[in-house]
C-alpha positions in Angstrom: 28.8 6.4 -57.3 27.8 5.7 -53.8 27.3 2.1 -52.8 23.6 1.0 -52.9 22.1 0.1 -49.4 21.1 -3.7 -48.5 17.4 -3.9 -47.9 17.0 -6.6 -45.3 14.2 -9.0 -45.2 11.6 -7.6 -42.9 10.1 -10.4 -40.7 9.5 -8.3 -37.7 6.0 -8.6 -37.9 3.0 -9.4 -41.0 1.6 -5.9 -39.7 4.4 -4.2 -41.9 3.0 -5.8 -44.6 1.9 -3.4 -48.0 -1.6 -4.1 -49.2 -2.6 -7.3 -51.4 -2.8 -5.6 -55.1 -6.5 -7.5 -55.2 -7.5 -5.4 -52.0 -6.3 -2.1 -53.2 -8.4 -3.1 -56.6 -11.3 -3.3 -54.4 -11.5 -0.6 -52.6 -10.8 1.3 -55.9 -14.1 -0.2 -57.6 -16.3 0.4 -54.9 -14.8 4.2 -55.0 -17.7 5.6 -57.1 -20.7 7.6 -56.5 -22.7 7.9 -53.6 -23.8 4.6 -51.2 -25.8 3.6 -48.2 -23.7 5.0 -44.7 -23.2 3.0 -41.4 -23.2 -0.3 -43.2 -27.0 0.0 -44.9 -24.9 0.0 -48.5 -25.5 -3.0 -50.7 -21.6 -4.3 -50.2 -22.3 -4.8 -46.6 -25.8 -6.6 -47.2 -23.7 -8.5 -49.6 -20.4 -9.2 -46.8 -23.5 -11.5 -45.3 -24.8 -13.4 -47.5 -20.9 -14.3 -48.8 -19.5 -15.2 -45.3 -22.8 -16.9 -44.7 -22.0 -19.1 -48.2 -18.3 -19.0 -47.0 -18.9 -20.9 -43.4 -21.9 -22.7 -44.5 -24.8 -21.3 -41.9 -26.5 -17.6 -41.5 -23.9 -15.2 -39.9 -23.9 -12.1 -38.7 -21.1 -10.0 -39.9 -19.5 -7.0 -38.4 -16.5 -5.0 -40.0 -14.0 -3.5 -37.6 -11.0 -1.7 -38.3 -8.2 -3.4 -35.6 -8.0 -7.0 -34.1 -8.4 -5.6 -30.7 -11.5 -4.1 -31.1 -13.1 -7.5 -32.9 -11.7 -9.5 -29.8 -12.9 -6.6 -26.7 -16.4 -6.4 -28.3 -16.7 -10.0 -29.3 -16.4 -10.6 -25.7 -17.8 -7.9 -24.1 -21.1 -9.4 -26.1 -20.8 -12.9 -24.3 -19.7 -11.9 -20.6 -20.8 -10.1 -17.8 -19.2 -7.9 -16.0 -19.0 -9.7 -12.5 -18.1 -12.9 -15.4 -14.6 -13.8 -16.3 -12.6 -15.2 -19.5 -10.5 -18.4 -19.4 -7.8 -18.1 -22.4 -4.5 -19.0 -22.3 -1.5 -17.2 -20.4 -0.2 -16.2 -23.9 -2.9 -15.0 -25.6 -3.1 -11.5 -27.3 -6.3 -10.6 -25.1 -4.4 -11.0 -21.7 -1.0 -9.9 -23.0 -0.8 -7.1 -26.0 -4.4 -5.2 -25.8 -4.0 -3.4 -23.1 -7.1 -4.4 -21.0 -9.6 -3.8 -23.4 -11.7 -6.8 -22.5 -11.6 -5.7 -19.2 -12.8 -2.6 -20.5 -15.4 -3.1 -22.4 -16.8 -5.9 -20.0 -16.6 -3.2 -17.8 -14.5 -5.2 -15.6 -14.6 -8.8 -17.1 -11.8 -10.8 -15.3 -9.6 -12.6 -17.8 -8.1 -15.8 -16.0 -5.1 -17.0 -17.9 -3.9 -20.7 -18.0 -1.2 -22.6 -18.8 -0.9 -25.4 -22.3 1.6 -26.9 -24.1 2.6 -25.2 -27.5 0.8 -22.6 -26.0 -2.8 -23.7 -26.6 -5.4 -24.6 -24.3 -5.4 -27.9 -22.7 -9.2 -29.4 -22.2 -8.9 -31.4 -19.6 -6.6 -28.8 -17.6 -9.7 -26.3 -18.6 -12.2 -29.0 -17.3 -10.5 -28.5 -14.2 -10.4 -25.0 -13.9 -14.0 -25.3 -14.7 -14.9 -27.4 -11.8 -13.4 -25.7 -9.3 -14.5 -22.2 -10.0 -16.8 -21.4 -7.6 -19.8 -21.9 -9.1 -22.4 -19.2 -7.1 -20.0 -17.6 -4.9 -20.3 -14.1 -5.3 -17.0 -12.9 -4.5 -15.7 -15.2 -7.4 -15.7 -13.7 -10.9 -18.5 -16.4 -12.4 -17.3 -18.0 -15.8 -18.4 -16.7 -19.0 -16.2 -17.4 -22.2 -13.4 -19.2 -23.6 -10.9 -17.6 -25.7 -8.9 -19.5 -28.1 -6.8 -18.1 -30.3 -5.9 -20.0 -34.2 -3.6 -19.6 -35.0 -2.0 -18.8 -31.2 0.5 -16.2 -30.5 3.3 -18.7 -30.9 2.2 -20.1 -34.2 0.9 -23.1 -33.4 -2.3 -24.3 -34.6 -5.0 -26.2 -32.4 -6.3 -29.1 -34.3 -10.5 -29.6 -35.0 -10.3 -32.1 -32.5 -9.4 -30.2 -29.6 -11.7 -27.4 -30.7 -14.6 -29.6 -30.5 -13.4 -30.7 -27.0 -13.1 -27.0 -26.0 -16.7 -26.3 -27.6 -18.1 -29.0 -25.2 -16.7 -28.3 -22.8 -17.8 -25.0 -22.4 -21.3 -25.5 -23.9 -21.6 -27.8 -20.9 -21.4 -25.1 -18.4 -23.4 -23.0 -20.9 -19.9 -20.6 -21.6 -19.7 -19.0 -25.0 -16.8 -19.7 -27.2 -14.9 -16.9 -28.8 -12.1 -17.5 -31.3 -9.6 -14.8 -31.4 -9.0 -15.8 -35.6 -6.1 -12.9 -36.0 -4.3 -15.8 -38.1 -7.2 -17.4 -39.2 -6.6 -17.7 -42.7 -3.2 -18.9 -41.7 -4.4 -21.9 -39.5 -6.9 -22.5 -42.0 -4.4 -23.1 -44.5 -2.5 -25.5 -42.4 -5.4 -27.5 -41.5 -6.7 -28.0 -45.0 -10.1 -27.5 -43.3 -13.6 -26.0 -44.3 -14.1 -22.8 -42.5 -17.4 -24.1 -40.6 -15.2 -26.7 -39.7 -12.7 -25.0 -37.3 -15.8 -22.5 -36.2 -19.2 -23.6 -35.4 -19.2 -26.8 -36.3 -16.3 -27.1 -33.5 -18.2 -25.0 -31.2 -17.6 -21.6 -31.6 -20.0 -19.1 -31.0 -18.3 -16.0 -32.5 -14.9 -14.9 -34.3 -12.8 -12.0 -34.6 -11.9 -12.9 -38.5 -8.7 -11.2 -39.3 -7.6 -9.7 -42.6 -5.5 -7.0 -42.3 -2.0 -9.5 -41.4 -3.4 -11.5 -44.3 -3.1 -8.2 -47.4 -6.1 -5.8 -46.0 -6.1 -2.5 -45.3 -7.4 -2.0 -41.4 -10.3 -4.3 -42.4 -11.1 -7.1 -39.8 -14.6 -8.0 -39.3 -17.0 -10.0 -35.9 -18.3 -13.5 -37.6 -21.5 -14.5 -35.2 -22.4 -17.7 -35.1 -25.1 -17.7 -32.1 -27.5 -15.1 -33.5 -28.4 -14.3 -29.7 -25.3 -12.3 -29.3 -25.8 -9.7 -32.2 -28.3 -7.4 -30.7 -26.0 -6.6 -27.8 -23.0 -6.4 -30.0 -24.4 -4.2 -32.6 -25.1 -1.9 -29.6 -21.7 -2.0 -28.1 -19.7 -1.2 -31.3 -22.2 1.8 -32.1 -21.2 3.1 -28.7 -17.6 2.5 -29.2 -17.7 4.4 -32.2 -16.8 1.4 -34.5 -19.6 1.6 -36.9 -17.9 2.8 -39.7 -19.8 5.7 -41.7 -18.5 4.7 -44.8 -18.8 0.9 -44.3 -18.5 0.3 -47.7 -14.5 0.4 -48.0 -14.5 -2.4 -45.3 -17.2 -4.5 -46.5 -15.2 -4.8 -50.5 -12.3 -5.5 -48.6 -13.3 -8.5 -46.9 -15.5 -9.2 -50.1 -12.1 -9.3 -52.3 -10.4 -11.2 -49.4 -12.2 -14.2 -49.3 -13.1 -13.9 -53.2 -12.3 -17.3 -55.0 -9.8 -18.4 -52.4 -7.7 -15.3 -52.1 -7.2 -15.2 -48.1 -6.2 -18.8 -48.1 -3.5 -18.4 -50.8 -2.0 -15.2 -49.6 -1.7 -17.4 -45.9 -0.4 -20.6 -47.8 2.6 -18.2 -49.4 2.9 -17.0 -46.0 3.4 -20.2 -43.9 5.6 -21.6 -46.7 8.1 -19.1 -46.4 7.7 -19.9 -42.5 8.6 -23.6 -42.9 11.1 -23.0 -44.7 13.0 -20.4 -42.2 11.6 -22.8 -39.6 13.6 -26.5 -41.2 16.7 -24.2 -41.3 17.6 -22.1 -38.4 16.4 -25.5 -36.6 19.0 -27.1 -38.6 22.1 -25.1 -37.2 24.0 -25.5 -34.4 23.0 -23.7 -31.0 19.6 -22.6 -32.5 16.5 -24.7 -30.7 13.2 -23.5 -32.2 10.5 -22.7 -29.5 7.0 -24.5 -30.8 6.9 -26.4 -34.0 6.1 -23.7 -36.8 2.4 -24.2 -37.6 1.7 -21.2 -39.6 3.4 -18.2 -40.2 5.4 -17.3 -36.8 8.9 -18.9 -36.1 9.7 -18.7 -32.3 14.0 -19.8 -32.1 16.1 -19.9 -29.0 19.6 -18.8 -29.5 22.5 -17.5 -27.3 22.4 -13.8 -26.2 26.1 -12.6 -28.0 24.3 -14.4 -31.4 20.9 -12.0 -30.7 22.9 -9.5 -30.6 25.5 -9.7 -33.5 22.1 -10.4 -35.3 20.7 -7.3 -34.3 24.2 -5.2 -35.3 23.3 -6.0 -38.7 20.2 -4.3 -38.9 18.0 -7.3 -39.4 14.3 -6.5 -38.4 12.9 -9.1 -35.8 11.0 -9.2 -32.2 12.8 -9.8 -29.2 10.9 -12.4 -26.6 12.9 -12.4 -23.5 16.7 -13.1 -22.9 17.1 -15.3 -25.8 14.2 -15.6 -27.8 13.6 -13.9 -31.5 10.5 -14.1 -33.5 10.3 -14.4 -37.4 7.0 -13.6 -39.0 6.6 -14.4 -42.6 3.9 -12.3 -44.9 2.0 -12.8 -47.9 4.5 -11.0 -49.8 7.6 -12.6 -48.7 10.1 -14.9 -50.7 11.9 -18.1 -50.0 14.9 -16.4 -51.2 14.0 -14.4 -48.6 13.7 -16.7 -45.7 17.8 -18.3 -46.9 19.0 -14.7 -46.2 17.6 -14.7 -42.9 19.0 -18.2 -42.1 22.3 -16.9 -43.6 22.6 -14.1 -41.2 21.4 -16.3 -38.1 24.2 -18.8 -39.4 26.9 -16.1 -39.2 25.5 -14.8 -35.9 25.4 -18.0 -34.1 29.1 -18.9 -35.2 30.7 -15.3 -35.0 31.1 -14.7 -39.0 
């Protein structure tokens, strides 16, 4: 008999991720007989009143099938298009969605800073504030702040710095949009109520991701500042992203946040991350890149090591010369996260 194949652990990315068992379950149920289209159905009418329960104030809530699209529209809703974005230089919106803000702005200029463990600074953003040209009219005039929790790198931005960010911005009347691909995941590490690292904070409106987290192309627009909706609801009808058969998206996100699910699917998640984390930081000419906050694991190692790793036919993202990323998932295994530290061990010493 022929010698079985070794699956690998897949950490390439939480978008190769199956769907959560409860999500599949879902859309089964709501599979029968005929319902309301363009989200008039009564599992849409009920996605509000649960995410209004769920972050503790009235919200307005938009299903969307891809990240991208909840972060272009969310924004396009708050800026002009003369107006311009301050997020940071890492952030999915200025690096990995190939200018859809700037498309659906119609030209929105995203300006991109600088922060350690890639988050926003507030007073470096108070500073960029001040000296933006205020009035000038060939100066993109500031609109929005991006953050993004948890950020590309995995690190999570505390409440307090949130808060700061809100205020900031609320000072110069900017809206605050929270690119929440990983929310669940920061969530989890915070311990925190959702209103907590949203409104309460300062945030004016989310892109609340699911599909990383066990959904199936279900991600939704959370409005807190009820004078963004009208434009919004406009802008996704024209982009084609009101979903005829809202239904399917609406018991996804239903399921997902049903009796805690989201937040233990992202706790298994970032467990398996710290755990990969504590030991490729723990061998020898491995540095990780940002402390692992969630469920990303950023390590620095030499270039021959990358690329025995990569002979074996581990899965994983390259980030430069010498950079890999891990990404843990819902479904992945601390037994898991020792073979991946294993194979990093044997790369980094030529075994």
């Amino acid at each position: 008999m022929p010698e079985a194949t070794r699956t690998l652990p897949n950490f390439r990315s939480d978008n190769v991720a199956p769907v959560a068992p409860e999500i599949l379950q879902a859309i089964a149920d709501v599979n029968r007989g005929a319902a309301a289209s363009y989200g008039d159905d009564d599992y849409s009418a009920l996605l509000n009143r649960r995410f209004s329960a769920l972050f503790e104030t009235d919200v307005s809530v938009f299903p969307v099938p891809t990240g991208t699209a909840a972060n272009a529209l969310s924004l396009a809703s708050c800026v002009r298009p003369y107006g311009a974005v301050y997020c940071h230089e890492e952030a999915h919106i200025h690096t990995a969605e190939g200018a859809a803000t700037e498309a659906f702005t119609g030209g929105a200029k995203l300006l991109a800073m600088p922060g350690q463990h890639f988050r926003l600074e507030p007073p470096m953003l108070r500073e960029a504030l001040a000296a933006a040209g205020w009035g000038i009219r060939n100066r993109a005039q500031p609109d929005a702040v991006s953050i993004t929790q948890a950020s590309e790198y995995g690190t999570v931005y505390p409440l307090a710095a949130i808060a700061e960010i809100g205020a900031i911005a609320h000072e110069r009347n900017l809206s605050v949009h929270m690119d929440g691909a990983r929310f669940a995941n920061a969530l989890a590490r915070l311990g925190c109520s959702p209103a907590d690292m949203t409104w309460r904070a300062g945030v004016d409106i989310l892109s609340f991701g699911a599909t990383k987290n066990g959904a199936m192309s279900a991600d939704a627009i959370v409005v807190f500042d009820q004078g963004l909706v009208e434009s919004l609801s406009y802008r996704l009808r024209r982009a084609g992203l009101t979903w005829l058969k809202m239904r399917y998206l609406s018991a996804q996100l239903l399921a997902y946040v049903e009796d805690g699910l989201y937040l233990r699917l992202a706790t298994k998640a970032n467990t398996v991350a710290a755990r990969l984390g504590a030991g490729l930081a723990a061998l020898p000419g491995v540095r990780l890149v940002a402390p692992v906050e969630a469920n990303l694991v950023f390590a620095s190692l030499p270039v021959p090591a990358i690329n025995r790793l990569a002979a074996t036919g581990l899965p994983f993202a390259r980030r430069g010369q010498d950079v890999i990323r891990f990404v843990t998932r819902f479904d992945s295994s601390e037994q898991e996260a020792d073979e991946v530290i294993a194979l990093v061990r044997d790369a980094t010493t030529g075994g």
